[in-house]
N, C-alpha and C positions, 0 to 999 in steps of 0.2 A: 547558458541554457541549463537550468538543473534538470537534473531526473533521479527518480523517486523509485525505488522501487520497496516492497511492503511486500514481505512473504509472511504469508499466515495457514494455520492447520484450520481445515475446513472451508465452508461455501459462505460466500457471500450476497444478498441481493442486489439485484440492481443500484435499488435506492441509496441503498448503504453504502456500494461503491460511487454513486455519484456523490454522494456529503463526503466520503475521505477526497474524492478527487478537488472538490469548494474549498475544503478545511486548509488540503493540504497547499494550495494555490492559492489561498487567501492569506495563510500563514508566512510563503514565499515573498508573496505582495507585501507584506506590513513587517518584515524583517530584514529581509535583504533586496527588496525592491524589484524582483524578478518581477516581469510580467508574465499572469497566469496563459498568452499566446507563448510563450519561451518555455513553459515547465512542462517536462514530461512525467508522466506516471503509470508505473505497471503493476497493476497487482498480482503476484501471484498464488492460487489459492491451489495448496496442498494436502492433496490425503495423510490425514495419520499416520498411515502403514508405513508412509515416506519420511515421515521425521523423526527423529530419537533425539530424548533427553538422557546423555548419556546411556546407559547400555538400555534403557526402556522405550520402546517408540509408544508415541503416541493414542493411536490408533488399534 
């Protein structure tokens, strides 16, 4: 069972998140043979003010 999980600064749409979730289950399918019912995916979508590139946050 893989699971994915993809943290990223800022919002995503819907639509957006549906193609990573295809992309990313399609990619799973055609390389390692997972089936996209076995892969899990979480995105989670963080404020700037919460991430730092070394002593500079984002945000």
């Amino acid at each position: 069972m893989p699971y994915v999980n993809l943290k990223l600064v800022g919002k995503l749409s819907r639509a957006q998140k549906e193609q990573i979730a295809r992309d990313f289950s399609e990619t799973l399918l055609k390389v390692a043979g997972k089936t996209k019912e076995s892969t899990y995916i979480v995105i989670d979508e963080i404020a700037g003010e919460s991430w730092a590139q070394g002593d500079k946050l984002l945000g």
